[in-house]
N, C-alpha and C positions, 0 to 999 in steps of 0.2 A: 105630349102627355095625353093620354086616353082619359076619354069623358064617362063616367058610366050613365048619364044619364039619357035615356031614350033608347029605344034598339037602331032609329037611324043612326046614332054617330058611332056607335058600336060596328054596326056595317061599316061606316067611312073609313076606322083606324084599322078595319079588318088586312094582316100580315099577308102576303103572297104564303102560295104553296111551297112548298121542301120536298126534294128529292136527295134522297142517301142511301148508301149502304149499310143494312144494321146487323154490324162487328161485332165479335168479340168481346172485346173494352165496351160495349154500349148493354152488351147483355150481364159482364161482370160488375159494372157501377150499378146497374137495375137491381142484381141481385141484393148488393151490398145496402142499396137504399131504401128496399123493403126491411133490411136489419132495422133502418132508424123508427119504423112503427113500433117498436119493441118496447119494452119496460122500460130502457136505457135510454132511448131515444136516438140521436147521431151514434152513439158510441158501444150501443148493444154489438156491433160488429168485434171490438177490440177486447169488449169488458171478459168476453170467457177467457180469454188471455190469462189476463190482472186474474184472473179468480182460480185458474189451472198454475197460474204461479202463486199464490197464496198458498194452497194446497201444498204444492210441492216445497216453496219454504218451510213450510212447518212440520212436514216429514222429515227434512233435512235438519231442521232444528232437532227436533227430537232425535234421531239418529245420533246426533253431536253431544246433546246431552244423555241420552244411554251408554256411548261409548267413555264420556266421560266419566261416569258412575260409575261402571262397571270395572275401569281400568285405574281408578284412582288415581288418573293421573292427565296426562294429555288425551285427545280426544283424535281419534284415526282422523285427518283432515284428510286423506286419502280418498277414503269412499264418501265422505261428504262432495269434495271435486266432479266426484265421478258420479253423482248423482245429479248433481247439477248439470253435467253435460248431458249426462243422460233427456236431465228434464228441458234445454234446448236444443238438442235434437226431436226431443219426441212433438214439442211444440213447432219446430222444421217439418216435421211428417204430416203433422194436423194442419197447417197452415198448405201443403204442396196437396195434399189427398185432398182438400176442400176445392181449389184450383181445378182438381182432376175433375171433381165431381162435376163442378157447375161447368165446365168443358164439355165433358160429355154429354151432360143434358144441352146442354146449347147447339151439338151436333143433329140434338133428335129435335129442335122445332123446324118448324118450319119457313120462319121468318129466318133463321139462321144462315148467314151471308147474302140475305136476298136483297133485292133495288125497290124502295118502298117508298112512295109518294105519299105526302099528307097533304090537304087541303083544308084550310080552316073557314068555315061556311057560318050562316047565324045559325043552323039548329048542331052545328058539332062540330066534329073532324074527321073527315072523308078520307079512308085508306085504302090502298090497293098496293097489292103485288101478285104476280102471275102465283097461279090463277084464281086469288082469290082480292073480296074488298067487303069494306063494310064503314060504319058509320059511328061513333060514338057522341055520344048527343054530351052536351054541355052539363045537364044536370046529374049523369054519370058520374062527373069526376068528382072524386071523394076528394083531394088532396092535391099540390102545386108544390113539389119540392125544385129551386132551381139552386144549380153549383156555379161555378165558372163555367165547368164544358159541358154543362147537358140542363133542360128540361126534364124532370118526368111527372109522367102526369098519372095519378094512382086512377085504376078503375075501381082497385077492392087493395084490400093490404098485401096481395100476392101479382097483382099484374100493372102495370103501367105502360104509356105509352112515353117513347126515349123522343127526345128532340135533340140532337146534339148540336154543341155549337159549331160545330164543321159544316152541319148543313145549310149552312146562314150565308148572306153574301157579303156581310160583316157584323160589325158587335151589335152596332144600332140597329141592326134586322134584327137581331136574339134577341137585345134587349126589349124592343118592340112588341117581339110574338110575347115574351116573359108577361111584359104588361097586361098584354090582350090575351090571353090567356087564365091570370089569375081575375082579370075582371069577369070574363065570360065563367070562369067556374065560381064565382064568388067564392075564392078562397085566397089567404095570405099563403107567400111564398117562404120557407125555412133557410134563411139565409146559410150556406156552407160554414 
């Protein structure tokens, strides 16, 4: 267990470095977990869902009941079906075009598939990948969210830095940096 008291035992429990390649899956969980700064919080990610089917319930509602008024009788359940498919395909299109999107952007960085070294030092976390590197100091980090498979560590509610737990040379090395981590940014970690 990590001491917070003094900057020497800080040093002592301080984690070895990580070396990884930062995925796909590493930039898609990033994007997903700046969702949770949101109004919503974890669930701002799913809630336009819940709200784009509210929506469309309640067209289909009304739809059901104009066809019944007007027909005096049974209500077309036909184009109600068919509205409904409509409205899980088009929730299919919104869900693969969002996919698309953070794909592509994840094509235009530059850290995008590269071999990225972090080093956890007492004034930050030391990064490098060809050709570039830099430093983010401890008082930087806004935020500590940790899941099962990743770290991140918020610089601002749009950028973080991924720790994945792949990078680790087992649980107790994750769960370790996790600790020394959220002690060095004085913040609590958002349990998954």
């Amino acid at each position: 267990m990590l001491s917070t008291e003094g900057h020497q035992a800080s040093e002592a429990a301080m984690p070895p470095g990580i070396k990884y390649t930062y995925l796909f899956e590493d930039y898609l969980a990033a994007t997903r977990a700046r969702a949770w700064n949101g109004v919503f919080g974890r669930h701002t990610f799913w809630i336009r869902y819940c709200i784009f089917g509210a929506i469309f319930l309640a067209i289909v509602s009304a739809q059901v009941i104009l066809d019944y008024v007007k027909t005096r009788g049974s209500p077309d359940l036909g184009s109600a079906a068919l509205t409904l498919a409509g409205f899980a395909g088009l929730m299919a299109i919104c869900w693969l075009l969002e996919w698309y999107v953070v794909r592509v952007a994840f094509g235009r960085l530059a850290v995008g598939d590269a071999d990225l070294a972090l080093n956890f030092e007492s004034d930050g976390i030391h990064w490098s990948m060809a050709p570039h590197s830099g430093t983010y100091g401890w008082s930087g980090i806004r935020d500590v969210v940790r899941t099962p498979k990743r770290i991140f560590l918020f610089i601002s509610k749009s950028e973080a830095v991924v720790l994945p737990r792949r990078a680790f040379m087992s649980e107790n090395a994750f769960a370790e940096t996790a600790r020394y981590v959220e002690t060095r940014a004085n913040s609590e970690a958002k349990p998954l």
